[in-house]
C-alpha positions as CSV (number, residue, x, y, z in Angstrom):
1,X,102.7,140.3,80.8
2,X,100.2,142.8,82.0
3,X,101.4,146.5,82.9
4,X,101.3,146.9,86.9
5,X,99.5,149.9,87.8
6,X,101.5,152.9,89.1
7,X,100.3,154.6,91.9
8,X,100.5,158.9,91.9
9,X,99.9,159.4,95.6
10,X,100.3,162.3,97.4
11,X,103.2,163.0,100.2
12,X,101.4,161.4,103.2
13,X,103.9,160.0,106.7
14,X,104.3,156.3,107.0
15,X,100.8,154.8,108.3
16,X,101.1,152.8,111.3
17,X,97.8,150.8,110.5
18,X,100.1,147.9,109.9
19,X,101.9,148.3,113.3
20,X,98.8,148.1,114.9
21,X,97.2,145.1,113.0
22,X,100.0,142.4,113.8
23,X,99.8,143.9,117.2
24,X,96.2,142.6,116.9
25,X,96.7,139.8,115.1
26,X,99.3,138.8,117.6
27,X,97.7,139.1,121.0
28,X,94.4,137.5,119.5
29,X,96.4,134.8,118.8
30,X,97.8,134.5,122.0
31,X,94.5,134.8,123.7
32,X,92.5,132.8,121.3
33,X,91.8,130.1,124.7
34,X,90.2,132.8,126.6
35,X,88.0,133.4,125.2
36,X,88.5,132.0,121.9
37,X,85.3,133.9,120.2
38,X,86.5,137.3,121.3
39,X,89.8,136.4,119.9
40,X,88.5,135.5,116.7
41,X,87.0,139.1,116.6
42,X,89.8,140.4,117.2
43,X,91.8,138.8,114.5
44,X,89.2,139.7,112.0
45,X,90.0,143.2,113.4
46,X,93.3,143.1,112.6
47,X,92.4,141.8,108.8
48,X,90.2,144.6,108.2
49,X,92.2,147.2,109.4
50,X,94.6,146.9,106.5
51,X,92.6,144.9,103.7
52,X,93.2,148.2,101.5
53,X,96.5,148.5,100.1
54,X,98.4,151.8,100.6
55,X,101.7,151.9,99.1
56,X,103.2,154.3,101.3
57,X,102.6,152.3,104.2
58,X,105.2,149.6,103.0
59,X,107.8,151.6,101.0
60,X,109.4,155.1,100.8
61,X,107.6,157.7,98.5
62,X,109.6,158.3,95.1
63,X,110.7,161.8,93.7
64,X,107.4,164.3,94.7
65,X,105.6,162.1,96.1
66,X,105.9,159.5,92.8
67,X,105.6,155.5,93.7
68,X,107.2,154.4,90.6
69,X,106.5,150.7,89.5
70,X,109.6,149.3,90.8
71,X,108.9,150.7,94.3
72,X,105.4,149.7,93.9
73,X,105.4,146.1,93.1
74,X,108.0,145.9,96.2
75,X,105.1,148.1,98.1
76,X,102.9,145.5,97.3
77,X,105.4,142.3,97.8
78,X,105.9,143.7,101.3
79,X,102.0,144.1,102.0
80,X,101.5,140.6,100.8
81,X,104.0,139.5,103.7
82,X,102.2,141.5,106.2
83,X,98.7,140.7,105.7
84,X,100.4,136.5,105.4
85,X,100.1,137.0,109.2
86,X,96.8,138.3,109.6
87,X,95.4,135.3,107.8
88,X,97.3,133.0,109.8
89,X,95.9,134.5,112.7
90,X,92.3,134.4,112.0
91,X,92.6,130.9,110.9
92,X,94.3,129.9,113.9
93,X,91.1,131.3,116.2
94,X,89.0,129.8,114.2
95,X,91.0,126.3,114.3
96,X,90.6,126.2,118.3
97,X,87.1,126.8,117.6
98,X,87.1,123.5,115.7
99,X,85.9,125.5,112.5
100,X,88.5,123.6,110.4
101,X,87.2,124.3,106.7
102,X,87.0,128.0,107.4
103,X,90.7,127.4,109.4
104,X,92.1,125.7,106.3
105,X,90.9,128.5,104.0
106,X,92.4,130.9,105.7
107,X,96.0,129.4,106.1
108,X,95.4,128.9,102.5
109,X,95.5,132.4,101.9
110,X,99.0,132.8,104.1
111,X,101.0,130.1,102.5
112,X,100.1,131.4,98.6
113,X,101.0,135.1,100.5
114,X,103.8,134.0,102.4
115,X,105.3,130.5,103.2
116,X,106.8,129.6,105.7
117,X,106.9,126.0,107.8
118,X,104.9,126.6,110.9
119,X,102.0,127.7,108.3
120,X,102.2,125.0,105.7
121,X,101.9,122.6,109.5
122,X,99.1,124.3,110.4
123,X,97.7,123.8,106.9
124,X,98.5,119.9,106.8
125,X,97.0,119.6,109.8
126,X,93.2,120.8,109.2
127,X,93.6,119.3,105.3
128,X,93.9,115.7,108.0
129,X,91.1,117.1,110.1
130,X,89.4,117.2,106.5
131,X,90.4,113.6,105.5
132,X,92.6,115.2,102.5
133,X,95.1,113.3,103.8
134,X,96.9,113.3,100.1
135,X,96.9,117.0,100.1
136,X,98.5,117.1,103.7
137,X,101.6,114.3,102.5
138,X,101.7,117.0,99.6
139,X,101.8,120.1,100.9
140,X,104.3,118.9,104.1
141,X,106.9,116.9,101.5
142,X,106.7,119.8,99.5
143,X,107.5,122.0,102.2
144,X,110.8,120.0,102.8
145,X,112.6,120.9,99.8
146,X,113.2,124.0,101.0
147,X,115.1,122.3,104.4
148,X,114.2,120.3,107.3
149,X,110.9,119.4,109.1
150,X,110.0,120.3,112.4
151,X,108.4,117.0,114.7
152,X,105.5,118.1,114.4
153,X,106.0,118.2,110.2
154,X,107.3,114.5,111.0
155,X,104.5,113.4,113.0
156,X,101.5,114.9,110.7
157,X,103.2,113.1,107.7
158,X,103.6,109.9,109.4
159,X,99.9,110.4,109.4
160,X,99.3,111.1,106.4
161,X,101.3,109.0,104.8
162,X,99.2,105.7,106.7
163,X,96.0,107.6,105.7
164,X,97.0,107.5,102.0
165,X,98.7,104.4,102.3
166,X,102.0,104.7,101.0
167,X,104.9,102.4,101.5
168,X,107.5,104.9,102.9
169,X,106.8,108.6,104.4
170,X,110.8,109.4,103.2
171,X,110.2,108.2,99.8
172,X,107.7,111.0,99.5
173,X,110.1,113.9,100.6
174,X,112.7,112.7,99.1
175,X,110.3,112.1,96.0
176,X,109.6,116.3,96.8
177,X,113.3,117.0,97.3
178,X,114.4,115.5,94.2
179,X,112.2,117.0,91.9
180,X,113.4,120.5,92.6
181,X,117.0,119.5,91.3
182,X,117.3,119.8,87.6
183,X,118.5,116.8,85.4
184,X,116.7,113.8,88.1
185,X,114.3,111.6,87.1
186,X,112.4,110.2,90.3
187,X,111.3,106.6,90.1
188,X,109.0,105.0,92.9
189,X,109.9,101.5,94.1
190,X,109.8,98.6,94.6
191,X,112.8,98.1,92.7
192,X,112.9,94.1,92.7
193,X,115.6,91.8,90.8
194,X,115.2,88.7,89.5
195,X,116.5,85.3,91.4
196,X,119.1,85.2,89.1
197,X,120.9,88.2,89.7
198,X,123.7,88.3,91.9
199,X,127.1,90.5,92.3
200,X,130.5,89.1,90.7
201,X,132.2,89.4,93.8
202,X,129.6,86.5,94.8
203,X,125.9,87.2,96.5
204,X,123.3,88.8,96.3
205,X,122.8,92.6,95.6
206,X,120.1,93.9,98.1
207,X,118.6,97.3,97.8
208,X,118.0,97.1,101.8
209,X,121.8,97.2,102.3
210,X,121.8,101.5,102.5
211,X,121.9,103.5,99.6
212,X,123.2,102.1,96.0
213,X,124.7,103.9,93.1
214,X,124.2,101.4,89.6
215,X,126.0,102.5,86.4
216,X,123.9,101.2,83.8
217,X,126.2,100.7,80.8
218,X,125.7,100.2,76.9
219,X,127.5,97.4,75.3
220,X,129.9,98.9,73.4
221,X,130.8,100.9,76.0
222,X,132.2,103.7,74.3
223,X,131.7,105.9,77.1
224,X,132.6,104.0,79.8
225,X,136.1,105.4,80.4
226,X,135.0,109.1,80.8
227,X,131.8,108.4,82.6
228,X,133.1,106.2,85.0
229,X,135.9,108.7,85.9
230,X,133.3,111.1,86.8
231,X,131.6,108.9,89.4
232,X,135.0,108.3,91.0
233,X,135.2,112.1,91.2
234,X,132.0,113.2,92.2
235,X,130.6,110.0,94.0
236,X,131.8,109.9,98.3
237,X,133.6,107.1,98.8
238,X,131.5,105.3,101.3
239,X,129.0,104.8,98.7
240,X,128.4,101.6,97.5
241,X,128.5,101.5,93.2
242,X,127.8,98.8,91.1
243,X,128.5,98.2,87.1
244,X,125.8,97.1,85.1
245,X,125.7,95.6,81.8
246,X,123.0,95.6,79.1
247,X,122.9,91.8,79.5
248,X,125.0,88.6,80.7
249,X,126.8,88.1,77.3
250,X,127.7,91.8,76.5
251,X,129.6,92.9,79.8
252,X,133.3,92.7,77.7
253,X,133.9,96.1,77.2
254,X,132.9,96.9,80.9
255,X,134.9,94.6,82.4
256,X,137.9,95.6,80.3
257,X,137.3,99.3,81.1
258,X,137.3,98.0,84.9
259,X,140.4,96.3,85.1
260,X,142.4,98.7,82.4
261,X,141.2,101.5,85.3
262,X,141.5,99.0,88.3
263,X,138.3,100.1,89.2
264,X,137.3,97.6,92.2
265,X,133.2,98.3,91.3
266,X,131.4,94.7,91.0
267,X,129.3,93.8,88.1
268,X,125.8,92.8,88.6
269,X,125.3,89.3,86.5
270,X,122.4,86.9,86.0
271,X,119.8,87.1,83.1
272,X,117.2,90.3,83.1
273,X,118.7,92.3,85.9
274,X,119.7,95.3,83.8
275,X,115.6,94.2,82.4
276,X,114.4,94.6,85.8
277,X,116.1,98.0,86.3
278,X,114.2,99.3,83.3
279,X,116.2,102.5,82.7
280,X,117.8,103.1,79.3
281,X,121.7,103.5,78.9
282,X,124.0,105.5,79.8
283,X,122.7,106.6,83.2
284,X,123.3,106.4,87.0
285,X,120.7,104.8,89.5
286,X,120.6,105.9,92.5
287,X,118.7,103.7,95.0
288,X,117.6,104.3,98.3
289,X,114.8,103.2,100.7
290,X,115.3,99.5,100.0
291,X,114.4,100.0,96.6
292,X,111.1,102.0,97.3
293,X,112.7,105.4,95.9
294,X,115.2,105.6,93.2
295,X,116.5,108.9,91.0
296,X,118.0,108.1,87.5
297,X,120.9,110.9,86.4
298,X,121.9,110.8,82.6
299,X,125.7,112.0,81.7
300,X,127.6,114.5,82.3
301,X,127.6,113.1,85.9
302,X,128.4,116.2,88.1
303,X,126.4,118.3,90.2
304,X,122.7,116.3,89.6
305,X,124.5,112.9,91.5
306,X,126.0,114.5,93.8
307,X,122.6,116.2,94.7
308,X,120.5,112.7,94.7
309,X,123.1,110.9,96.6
310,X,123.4,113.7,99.3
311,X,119.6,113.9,99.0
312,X,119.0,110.7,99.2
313,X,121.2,109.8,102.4
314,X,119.6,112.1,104.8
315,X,117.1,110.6,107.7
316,X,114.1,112.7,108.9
317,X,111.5,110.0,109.6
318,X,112.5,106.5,111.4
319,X,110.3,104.0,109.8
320,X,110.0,100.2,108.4
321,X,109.6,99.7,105.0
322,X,107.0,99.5,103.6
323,X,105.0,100.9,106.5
324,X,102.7,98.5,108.6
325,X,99.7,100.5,106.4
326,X,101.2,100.2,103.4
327,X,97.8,99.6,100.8
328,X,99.9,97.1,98.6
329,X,98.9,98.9,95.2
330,X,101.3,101.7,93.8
331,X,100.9,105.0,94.7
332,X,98.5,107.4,93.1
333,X,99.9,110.8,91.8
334,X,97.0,112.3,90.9
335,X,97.7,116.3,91.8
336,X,95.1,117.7,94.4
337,X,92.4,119.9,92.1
338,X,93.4,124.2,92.2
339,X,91.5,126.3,93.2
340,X,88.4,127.3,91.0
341,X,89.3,130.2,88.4
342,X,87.8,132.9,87.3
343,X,84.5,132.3,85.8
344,X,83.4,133.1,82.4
345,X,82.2,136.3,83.1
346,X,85.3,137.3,85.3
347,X,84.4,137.3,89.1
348,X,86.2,135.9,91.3
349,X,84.7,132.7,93.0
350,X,86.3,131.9,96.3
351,X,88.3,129.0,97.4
352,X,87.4,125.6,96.8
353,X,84.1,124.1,95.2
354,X,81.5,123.0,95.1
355,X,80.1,127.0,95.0
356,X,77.4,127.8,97.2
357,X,74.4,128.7,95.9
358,X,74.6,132.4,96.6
359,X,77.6,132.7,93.9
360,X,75.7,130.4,91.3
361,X,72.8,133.7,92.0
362,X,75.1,136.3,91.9
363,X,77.0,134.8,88.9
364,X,73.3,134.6,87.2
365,X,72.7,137.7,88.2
366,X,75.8,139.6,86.9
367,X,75.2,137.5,83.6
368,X,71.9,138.9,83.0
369,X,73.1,142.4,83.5
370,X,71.3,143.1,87.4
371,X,74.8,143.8,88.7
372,X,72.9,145.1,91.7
373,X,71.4,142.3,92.3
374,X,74.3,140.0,92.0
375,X,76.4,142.9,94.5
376,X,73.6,142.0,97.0
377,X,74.6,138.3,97.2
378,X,78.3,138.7,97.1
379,X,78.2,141.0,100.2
380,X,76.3,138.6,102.0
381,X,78.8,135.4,101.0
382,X,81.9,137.8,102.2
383,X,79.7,138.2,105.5
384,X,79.7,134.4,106.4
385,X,83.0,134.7,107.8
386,X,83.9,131.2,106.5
387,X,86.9,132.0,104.2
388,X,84.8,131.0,101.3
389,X,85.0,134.4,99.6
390,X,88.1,135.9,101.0
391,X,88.3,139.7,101.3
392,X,90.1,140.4,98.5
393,X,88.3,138.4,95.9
394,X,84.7,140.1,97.0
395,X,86.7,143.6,96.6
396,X,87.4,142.8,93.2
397,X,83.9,141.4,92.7
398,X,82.4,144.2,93.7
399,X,84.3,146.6,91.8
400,X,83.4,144.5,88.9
401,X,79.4,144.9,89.8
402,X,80.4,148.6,90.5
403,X,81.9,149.3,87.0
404,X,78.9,147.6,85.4
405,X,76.9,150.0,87.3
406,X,78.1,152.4,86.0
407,X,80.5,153.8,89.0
408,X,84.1,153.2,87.6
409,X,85.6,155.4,89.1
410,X,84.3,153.9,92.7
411,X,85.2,150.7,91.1
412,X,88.6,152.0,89.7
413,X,89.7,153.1,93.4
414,X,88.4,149.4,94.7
415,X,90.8,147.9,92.5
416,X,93.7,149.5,93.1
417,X,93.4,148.8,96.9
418,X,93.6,145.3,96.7
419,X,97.2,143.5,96.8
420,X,96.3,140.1,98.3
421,X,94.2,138.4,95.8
422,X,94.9,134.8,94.5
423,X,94.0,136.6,91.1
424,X,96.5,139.7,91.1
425,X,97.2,139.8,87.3
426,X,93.3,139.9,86.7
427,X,92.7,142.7,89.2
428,X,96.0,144.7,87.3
429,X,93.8,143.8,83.9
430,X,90.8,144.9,85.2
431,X,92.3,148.4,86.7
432,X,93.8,149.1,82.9
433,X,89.9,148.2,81.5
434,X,87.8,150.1,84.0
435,X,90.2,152.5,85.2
436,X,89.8,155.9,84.5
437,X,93.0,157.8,82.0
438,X,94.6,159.5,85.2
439,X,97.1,156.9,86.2
């Protein structure tokens, strides 16, 4: 892990820059409709005013003035919060001026600083304007994990989800939810049995019935009786649980382990249902959705069931399923593309590609040692205004053409004022290699 650099600053009164740039942020916000350019100004206002870091503004000073590296890594946690807002802002003007990719860049920039819900919605919603309608469904089931989804949420994901074409919009939070719990393997549906399986009690086992817990047993058994004292314990009792053996012929030891126990579970019969289920003994099964999400727990059967059945049993979007736009094909997982990284030579490229051709010049430039040449067309890609190349990434660029010009000290000072950059470990790496000894 690379060393954080540890700011000597002298004794200087808490700076109320930051006061005054939410208060910016904020009203241009609130007057983005009238007039929305002036607004916009005003929110890029707001950015500038604090786009260098200054530890002192965002925590107390240490012993003599010292920021120690404790205080200054919570300096900088708290000025990555702050300036969160003053992203959002801008790309909120610049979304009622129907500048969407510039909008989405700069929401971007607040959820990887700061969070929240309202921001990953407003994010979703110009990724849709985009027709990266996979990124929205991502980045809005994601979200839900972390708790519940406001209508709007609901409604943008509803969208989404018919734009992509998947069978359920729950499956794919609860797809989100359930991959944050250790121990649950997420399965998507359909989960279909064949004609001949049916339930000893008599009937039919459907998945649409509500939510269904299967125990999926190994012949011999041999760890039936523990295991199947732990689902009594941790499984509510409304749910619905059903035994199932390996095949038809080998359900002995199950069924003597049920009736020793008089445990009143049915056992699913009829040749290649456990097949059909196509999860390995000894597990649990939860299934939910009508059979188009299911999460498979292995013993000890405690807290990891008890997390996909309560999971699994909550409600936030009323739908049909599959959905009236369902695509009929499985759904594709393919992760959305990161953002590009550094390039060979280290600078900073900004937030999505394909690069525009003034970074392919500058990158040329820089390579072929005219660093002055190369600072030329990175000032005039951060004067675009379209989020492209975000503040803090042409800071650290241009300290980088600085240092190779020979001004590291210039370049040293540039460095160590940035604190919002998508590449903060490389701007701490490049401080220690073009800084000067005085730390």
């Amino acid at each position: 892990m690379t060393a954080l650099p540890v700011a000597l600053l002298l004794f200087a009164p808490p700076s109320a820059a930051p006061r005054e740039a939410e208060r910016l942020a904020f009203d241009a916000v609130r007057r983005s409709e009238r007039p929305p350019e002036a607004a916009l100004a005003e929110a890029r206002r707001a950015l500038a005013l604090t786009a260098e870091f200054d530890p002192t503004a965002f925590v107390g000073m240490g012993r003599k003035g010292e920021v120690v590296e404790d205080e200054f890594v919570r300096a900088r946690n708290e000025y990555r919060r702050h300036r969160a807002s003053l992203y959002d802002a801008v790309g909120q003007c610049l979304a009622r001026l129907g500048r969407h990719v510039g909008a989405r860049r700069y929401f971007g920039r607040a959820v990887l600083l700061e969070s929240t819900p309202e921001r990953v919605t407003r994010l979703a919603r110009e990724l849709l304007v985009e027709g990266r309608a996979r990124a929205a469904l991502a980045r809005i089931a994601t979200q839900s994990a972390s708790g519940g989804l406001s209508a709007e949420a609901v409604a943008l994901l509803e969208e989404a989800a018919d734009a992509t074409g998947v069978p359920s919009a729950q499956a794919e939070i609860d797809r989100a939810r359930l991959s944050a719990v250790k121990g649950i393997e997420v399965r998507d549906g359909p989960l279909r049995l064949p004609p001949e399986a049916r339930l000893s009690t008599g009937g039919p086992l459907r998945f649409e019935d509500g939510l269904t817990m299967l125990y999926i047993a190994e012949a011999s058994c041999r760890s039936c009786t523990g295991d199947l004292e732990a689902l009594k314990r941790a499984l509510p009792s409304a749910t619905r649980v059903v035994m199932v053996p390996p095949a038809p012929d080998q359900d002995i030891a199950l069924r003597q382990v049920l009736s020793l126990y008089r445990y009143e579970w049915p056992v699913l019969v009829g040749k290649g249902s456990a097949q059909a289920l196509a999860v390995k003994p000894v597990a649990a099964l939860v299934v939910a959705r009508a059979g188009w999400v299911s999460a498979v727990v292995r013993p000890p059967f405690s807290d990891s069931l008890t997390a996909a059945i309560k999971l699994l049993s909550r409600a936030d979007v009323t739908e049909s399923v599959p959905r009236g736009r369902w695509n009929n094909g499985p759904v594709e997982r393919a992760p959305e593309a990161p953002p590009p990284a550094l390039t060979p030579e280290g600078l900073a490229p900004g937030e999505d590609l394909p690069a525009p051709g003034a970074f392919v010049a500058a990158v040329d430039a820089y390579r072929a040692g005219r660093a002055l040449e190369a600072l030329r067309f990175l000032d005039a890609l951060e004067g675009k205004g379209d989020g492209w190349l975000l503040p803090p990434e042409a800071r650290f660029d241009r300290a980088l053409c600085l240092a190779a010009l020979g001004q590291r000290e210039v370049a040293r000072k540039l460095l160590l004022r940035i604190g919002d950059s998508r590449f903060q470990d490389a701007v701490d790496r490049a401080l220690e290699r073009v800084g000067s000894h005085n730390r």
